[in-house]
N, C-alpha and C positions, 0 to 999 in steps of 0.2 A: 100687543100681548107678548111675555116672556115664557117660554117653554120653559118648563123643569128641564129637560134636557142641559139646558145650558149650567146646570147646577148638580145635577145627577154625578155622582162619582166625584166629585171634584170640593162640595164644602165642605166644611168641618165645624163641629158646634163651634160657636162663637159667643156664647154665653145664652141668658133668657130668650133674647128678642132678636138674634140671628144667627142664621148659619153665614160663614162666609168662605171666600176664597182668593187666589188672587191671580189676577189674569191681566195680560201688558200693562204689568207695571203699578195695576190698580187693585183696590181692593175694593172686590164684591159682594154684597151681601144681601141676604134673600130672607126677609120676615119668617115667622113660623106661621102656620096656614093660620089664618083669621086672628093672630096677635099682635097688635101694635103698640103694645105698651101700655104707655100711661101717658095722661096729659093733667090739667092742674084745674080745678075746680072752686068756686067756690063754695066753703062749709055753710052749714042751717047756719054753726056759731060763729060766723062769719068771719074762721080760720082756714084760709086755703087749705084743699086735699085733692090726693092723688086719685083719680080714677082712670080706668082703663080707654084706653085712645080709640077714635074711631080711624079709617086709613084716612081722612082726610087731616086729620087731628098731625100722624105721625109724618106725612108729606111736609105739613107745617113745620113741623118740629125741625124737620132738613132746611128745608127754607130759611127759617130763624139760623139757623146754626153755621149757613153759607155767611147771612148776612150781617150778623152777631157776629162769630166765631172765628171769619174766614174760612170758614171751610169749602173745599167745593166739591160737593155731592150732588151728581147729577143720577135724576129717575131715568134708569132704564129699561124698566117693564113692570107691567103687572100679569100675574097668572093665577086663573081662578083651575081650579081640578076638584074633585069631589071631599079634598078632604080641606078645604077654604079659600079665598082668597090670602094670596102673595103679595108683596111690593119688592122690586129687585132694584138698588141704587148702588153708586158706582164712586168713589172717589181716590186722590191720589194716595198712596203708600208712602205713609210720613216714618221717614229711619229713627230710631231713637230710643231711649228706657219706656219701659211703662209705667207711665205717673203714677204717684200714690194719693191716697183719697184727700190727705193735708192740703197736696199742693193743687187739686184739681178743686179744692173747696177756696184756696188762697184766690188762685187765677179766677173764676169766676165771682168773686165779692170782689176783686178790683176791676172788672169790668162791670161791677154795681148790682150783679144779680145777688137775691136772695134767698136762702136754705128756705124751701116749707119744711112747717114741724110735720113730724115722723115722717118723711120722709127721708132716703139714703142713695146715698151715690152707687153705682156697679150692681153687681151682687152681693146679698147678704154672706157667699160664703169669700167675697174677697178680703 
């Protein structure tokens, strides 16, 4: 289990789906109580859509993304408190610009993934 403590005073909104912060070197980040986003479903008109993740759904999603992506995001706790369940993951502090949605849509169709309709990358207000 991860104490809020280890998060208190120290994240900072990081958009919809985390608070984060960064600690030796890594960057931490801490779900909003009982939200994990979204995961990909099949439609009735049997056009993929986006519904909301369950935590096992969103673990997945790191998984994939270590062994897709390269990324290495390791789980380092989970903490339930009254106002829901948390997931807290851990990965390296990559230096560099912040992509734009062009090149984050280029990089993944050349690694073969493809856009579901309506949905959008980041936030809406990026």
């Amino acid at each position: 289990m991860a104490s809020p403590s280890l998060w208190d005073g120290k994240a900072v909104i990081g958009g919809s789906e985390h608070d984060i912060w960064e600690m030796n070197g890594e960057v931490w980040k801490v779900t909003r109580p009982d939200r994990f986003r979204w995961t990909v479903l099949p439609g009735d008109d049997g056009i993929p859509e986006v519904a909301e993740a369950t935590p096992l759904e969103y673990l997945e999603r790191w998984l994939n993304a270590n062994r897709l992506l390269g990324d290495n995001a390791i789980i380092q706790g989970i903490s339930e408190t009254d106002e829901g369940v948390q997931m807290v993951i851990s990965h390296p502090f990559i230096e560099g610009p912040y992509p734009n949605k062009p090149d984050i849509i280029d990089e993944l169709r050349r690694r073969g993934f493809m856009m579901v309709p309506r949905f959008f990358i980041g936030s809406e207000s990026d």
